[in-house]
C-alpha positions as CSV (number, residue, x, y, z in Angstrom):
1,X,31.1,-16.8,1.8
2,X,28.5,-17.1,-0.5
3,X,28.2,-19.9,-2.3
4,X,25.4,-20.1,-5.5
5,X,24.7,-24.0,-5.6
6,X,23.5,-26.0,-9.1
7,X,22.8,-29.6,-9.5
8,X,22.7,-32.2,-12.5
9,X,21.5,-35.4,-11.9
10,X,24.8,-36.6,-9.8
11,X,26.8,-33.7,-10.3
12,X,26.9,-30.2,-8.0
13,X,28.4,-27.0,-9.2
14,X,29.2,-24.2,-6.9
15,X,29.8,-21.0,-7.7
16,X,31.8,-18.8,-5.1
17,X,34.4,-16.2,-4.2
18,X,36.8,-19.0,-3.1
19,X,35.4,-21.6,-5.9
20,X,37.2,-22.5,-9.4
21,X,35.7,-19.8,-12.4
22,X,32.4,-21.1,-13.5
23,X,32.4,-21.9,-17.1
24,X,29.2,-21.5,-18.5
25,X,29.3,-22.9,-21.6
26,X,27.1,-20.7,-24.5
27,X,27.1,-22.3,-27.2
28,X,23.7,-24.0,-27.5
29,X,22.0,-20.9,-29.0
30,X,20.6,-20.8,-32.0
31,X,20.7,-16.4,-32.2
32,X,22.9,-15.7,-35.0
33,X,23.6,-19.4,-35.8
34,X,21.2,-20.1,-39.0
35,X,22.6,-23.9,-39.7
36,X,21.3,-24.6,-35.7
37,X,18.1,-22.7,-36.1
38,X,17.6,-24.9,-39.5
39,X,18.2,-27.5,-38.0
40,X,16.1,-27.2,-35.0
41,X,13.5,-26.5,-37.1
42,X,14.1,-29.3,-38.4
43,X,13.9,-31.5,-35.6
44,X,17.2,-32.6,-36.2
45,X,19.5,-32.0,-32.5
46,X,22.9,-33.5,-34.0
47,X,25.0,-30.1,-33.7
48,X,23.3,-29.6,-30.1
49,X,24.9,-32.8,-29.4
50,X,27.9,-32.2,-30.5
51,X,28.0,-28.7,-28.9
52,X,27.3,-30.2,-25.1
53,X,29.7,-32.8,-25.6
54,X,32.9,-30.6,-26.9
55,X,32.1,-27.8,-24.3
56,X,31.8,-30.1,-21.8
57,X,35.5,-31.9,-22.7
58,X,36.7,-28.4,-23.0
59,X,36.1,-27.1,-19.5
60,X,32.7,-25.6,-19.3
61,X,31.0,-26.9,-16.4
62,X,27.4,-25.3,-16.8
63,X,25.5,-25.2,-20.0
64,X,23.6,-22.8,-21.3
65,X,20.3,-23.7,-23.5
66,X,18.8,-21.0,-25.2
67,X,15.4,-21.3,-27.4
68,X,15.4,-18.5,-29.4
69,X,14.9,-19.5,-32.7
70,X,13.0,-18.4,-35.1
71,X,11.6,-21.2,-37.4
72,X,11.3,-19.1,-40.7
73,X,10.1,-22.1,-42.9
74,X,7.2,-23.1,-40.6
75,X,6.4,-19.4,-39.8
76,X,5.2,-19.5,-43.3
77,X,3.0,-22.3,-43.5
78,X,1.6,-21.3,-39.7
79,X,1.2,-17.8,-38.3
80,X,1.8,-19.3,-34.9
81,X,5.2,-20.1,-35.3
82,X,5.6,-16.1,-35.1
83,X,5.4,-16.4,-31.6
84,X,7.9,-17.2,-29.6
85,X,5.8,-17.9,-26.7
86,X,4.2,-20.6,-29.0
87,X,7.9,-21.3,-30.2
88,X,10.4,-21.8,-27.2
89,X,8.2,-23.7,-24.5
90,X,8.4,-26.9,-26.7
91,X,11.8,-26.4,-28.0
92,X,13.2,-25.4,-24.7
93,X,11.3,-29.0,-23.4
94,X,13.2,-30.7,-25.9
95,X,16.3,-29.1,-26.0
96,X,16.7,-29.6,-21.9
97,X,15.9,-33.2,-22.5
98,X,18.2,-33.8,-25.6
99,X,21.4,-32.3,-23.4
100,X,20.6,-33.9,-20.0
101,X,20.7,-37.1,-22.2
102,X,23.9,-36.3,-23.7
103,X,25.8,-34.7,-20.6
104,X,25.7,-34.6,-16.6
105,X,26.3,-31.1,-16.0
106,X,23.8,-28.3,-14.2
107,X,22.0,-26.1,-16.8
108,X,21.0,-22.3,-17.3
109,X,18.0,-22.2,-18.8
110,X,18.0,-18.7,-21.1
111,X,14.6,-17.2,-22.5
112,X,13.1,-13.9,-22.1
113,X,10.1,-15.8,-22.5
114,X,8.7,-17.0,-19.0
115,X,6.5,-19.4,-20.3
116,X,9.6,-21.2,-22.0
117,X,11.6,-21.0,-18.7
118,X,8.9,-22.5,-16.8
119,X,9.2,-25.5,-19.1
120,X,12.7,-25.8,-19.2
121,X,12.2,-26.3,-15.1
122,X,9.6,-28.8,-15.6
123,X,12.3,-30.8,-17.6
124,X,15.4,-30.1,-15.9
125,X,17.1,-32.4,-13.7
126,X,18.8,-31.1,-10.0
127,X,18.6,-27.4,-10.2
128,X,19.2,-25.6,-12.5
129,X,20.3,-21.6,-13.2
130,X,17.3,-19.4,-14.5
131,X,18.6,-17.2,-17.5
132,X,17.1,-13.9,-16.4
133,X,15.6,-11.5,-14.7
134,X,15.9,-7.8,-15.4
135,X,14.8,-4.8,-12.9
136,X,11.5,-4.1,-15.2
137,X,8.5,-4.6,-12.7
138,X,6.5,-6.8,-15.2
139,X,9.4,-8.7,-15.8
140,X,10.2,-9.2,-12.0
141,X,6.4,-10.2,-11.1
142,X,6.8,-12.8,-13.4
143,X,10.4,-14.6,-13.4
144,X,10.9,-14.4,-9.4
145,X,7.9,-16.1,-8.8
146,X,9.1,-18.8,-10.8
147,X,13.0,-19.1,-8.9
148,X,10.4,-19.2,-5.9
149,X,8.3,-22.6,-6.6
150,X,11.2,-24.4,-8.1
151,X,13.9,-23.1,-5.4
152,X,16.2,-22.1,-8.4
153,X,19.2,-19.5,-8.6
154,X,18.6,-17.1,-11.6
155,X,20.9,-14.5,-13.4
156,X,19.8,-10.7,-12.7
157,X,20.9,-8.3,-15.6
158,X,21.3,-4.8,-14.5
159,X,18.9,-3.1,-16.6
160,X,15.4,-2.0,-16.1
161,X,12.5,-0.1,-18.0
162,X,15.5,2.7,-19.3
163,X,17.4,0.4,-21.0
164,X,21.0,-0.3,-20.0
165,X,22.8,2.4,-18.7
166,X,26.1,3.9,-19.5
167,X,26.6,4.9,-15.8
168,X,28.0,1.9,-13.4
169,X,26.2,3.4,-10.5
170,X,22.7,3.1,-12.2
171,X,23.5,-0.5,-13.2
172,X,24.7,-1.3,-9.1
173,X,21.4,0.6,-8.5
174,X,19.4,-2.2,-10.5
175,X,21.2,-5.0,-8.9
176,X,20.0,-4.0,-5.6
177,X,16.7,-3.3,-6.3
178,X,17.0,-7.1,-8.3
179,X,18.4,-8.3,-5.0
180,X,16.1,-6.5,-2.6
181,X,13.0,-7.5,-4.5
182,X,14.0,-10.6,-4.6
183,X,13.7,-11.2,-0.9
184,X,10.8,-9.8,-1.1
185,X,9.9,-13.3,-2.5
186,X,11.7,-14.9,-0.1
187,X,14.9,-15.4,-2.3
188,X,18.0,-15.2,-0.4
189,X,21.1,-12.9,-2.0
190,X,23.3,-16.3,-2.8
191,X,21.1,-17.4,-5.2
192,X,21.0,-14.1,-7.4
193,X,24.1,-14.1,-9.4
194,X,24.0,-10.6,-11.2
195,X,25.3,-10.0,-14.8
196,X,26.4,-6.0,-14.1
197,X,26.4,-5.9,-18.0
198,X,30.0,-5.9,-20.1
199,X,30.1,-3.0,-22.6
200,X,32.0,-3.1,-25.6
201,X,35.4,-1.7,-25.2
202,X,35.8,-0.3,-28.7
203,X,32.8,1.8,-27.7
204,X,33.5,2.6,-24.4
205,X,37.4,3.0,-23.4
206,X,36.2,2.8,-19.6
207,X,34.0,-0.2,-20.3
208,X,36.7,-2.9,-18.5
209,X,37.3,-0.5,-15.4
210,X,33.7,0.0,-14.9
211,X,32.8,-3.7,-15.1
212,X,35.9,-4.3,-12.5
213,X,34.5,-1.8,-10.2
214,X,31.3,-2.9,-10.3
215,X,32.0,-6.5,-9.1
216,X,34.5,-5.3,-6.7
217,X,30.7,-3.5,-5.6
218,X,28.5,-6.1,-6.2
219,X,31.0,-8.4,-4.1
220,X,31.1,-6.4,-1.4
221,X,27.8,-4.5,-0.5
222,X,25.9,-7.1,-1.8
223,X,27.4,-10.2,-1.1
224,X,26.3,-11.9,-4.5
225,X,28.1,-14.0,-7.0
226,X,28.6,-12.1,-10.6
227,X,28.5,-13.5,-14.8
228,X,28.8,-11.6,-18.2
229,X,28.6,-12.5,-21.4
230,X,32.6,-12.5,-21.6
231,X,33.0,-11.9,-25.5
232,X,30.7,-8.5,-25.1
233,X,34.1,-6.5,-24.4
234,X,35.5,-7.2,-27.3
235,X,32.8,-6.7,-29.9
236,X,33.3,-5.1,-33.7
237,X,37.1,-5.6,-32.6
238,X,40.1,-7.5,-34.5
239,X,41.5,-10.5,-33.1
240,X,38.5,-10.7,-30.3
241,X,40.5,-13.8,-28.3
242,X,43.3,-11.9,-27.3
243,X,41.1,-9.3,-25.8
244,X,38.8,-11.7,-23.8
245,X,42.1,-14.0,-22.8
246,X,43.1,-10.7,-21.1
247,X,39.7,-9.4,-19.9
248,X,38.3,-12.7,-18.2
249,X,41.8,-13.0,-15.2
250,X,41.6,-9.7,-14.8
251,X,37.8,-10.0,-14.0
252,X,38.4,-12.8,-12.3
253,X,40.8,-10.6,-9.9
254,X,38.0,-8.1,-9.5
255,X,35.4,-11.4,-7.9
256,X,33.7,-12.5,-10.7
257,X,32.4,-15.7,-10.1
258,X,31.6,-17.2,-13.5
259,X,31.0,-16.2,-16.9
260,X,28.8,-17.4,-19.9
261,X,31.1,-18.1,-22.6
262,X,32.6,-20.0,-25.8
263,X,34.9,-23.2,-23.9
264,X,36.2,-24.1,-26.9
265,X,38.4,-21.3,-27.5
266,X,41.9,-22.0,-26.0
267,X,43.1,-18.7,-25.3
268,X,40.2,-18.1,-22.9
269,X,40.5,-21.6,-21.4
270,X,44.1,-21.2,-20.7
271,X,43.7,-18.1,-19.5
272,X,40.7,-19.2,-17.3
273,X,42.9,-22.4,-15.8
274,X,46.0,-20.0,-15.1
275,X,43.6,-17.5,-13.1
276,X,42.4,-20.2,-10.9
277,X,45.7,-21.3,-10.0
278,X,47.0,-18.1,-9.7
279,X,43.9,-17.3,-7.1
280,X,44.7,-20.5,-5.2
281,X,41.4,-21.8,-6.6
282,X,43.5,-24.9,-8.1
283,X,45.2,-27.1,-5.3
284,X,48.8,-27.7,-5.9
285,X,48.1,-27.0,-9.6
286,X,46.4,-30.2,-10.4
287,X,44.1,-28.8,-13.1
288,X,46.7,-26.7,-14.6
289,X,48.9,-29.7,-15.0
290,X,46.2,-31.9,-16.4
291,X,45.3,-28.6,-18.4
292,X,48.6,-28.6,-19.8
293,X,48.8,-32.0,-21.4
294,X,45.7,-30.7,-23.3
295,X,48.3,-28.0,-24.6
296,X,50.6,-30.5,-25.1
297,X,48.4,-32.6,-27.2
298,X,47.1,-29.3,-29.4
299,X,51.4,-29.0,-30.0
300,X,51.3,-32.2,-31.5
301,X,48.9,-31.5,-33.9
302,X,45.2,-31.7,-32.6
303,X,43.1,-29.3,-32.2
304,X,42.2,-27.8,-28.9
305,X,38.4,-29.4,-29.1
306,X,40.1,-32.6,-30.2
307,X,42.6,-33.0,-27.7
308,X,40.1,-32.0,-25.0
309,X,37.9,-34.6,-25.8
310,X,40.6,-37.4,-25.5
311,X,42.2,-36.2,-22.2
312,X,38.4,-36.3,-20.8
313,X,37.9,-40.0,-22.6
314,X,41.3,-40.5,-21.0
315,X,40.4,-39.5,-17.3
316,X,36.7,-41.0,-17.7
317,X,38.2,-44.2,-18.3
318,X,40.5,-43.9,-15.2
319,X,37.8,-43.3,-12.6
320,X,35.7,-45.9,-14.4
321,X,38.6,-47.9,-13.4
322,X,38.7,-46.9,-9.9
323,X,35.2,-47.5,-9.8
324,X,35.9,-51.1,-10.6
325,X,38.5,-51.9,-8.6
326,X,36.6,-50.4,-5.5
């Protein structure tokens, strides 16, 4: 079975076909998040602290750090800061410090700018996921060079120098040319986990069958582990969780592996825990019992984020116990 291995410091993560999901938690991304870009502008890391410990307590076991920002203030004062390949490479150096200081989890480390991946390895602890590679040439020659010398998985989106097709078979076409160029490099098929690319489902009615279909694909003529950015199927549509809750079992049913996604959403989480058990990916149910004292606790009158954090305070506290006694 293929099995897509990332390390922390202590901790290992493996994503598989007979693994748990793998939460990927998204949230430390400052596209579309002005107080986070301000604030990283700003030097100031408090809300990406606060962001790796709540997804963290709510189930994600992966985190994604993204450098994208754009630094509007200092743009002004310094043409440089236009760049983002004068941007990101710092930041993303910062940011992977700031969170491998504040949690022990494995890391994807997301920029379309190489330079900024490359220093987001230097920094990074274990080994880490490398957030992507597309099926453009140029892009290729320079990101699987990089999974090469530092002997790193990386995410492969299915789209090349046309854009992102509307056809499922195009998309499976530019995962195996990802894969196949890949070991080219010498970069075996379990460490390409491909992102076949979740269209919007208000746009396209097909776009859930397609996606299932294409994992089923990916799964089985190429072997390889799969992710999406799980809220894409429910953009410009009205209550969005309901729609993900729904779309992320059913994926799950299809073999996908993991997912880059918001953890501290219950609906998705519960959803998420139920799949697992329901796949026999949970043994006798233990994290869906321990999952549902988090439900039990959001009954009561926390919120999910809240009661997270104190059942993983709560089961910290009894292995640091264990720990003692041993």
């Amino acid at each position: 079975m293929t099995r897509t291995v990332l390390e922390s410091k202590t901790k290992t993560v493996i994503i598989g076909f007979d693994e748990p999901f793998c939460v990927i938690g998204e949230r430390i991304n400052p596209t579309g998040r002005k107080k986070l870009a301000a604030e990283l502008e700003a030097g100031n890391y408090d809300t990406v602290i606060k962001d790796a410990l709540e997804q963290v307590a709510c189930g994600a076991t992966v985190l994604d750090v993204n450098s994208g920002a754009v630094f509007t203030n200092k743009m002004a004062e310094d043409p440089r800061y236009a760049d983002n390949n004068f941007v990101e490479p710092p930041l993303m150096k910062a940011l992977i410090e700031i969170v491998q200081q504040t949690v022990d989890v494995p890391l994807c480390i997301d920029s379309s700018v190489p330079a900024a991946l490359e220093a987001g390895l230097a920094a990074c602890e274990g080994r880490p996921l490398l957030n992507s590679v597309t099926g453009e040439e140029e892009r290729l020659e320079l990101v699987l060079p990089l999974v090469k010398k530092y002997n790193v998985p990386v995410v492969a989106i299915s789209n090349d120098d046309t854009g992102i097709s509307p056809d499922p078979d195009v998309r499976f076409a530019v995962a195996k040319k990802i894969v196949e160029r890949a070991a080219d490099f010498g970069i075996p098929a379990h460490d390409i986990v491909v992102d076949p690319l979740v269209m919007p489902v208000g746009a396209m009615a097909s776009a859930g069958q397609q996606v299932f279909a294409l994992v089923r694909r990916l799964r089985d003529e190429l072997g390889v582990n799969t992710t999406c950015g799980a809220s894409n199927i429910s953009f410009g549509l009205p209550h969005r969780h309901g729609i993900n809750g729904a779309f992320l079992p059913m994926a799950i049913g299809a073999g996908m592996t993991s997912a880059i996604m918001n953890p501290v959403r219950q609906q998705e989480m519960e959803a998420i825990r139920a799949a697992n058990f329901l796949m026999n990916h949970d043994p006798n149910g233990g994290e869906w019992i321990r999952f549902a004292k988090v439900l039990e606790a959001v009954e009561g009158g926390l919120s999910f984020a809240e009661a997270s954090a104190a059942a993983s305070q709560a089961a910290s506290g009894r292995r640091g116990g264990r720990r003692a006694r041993a």
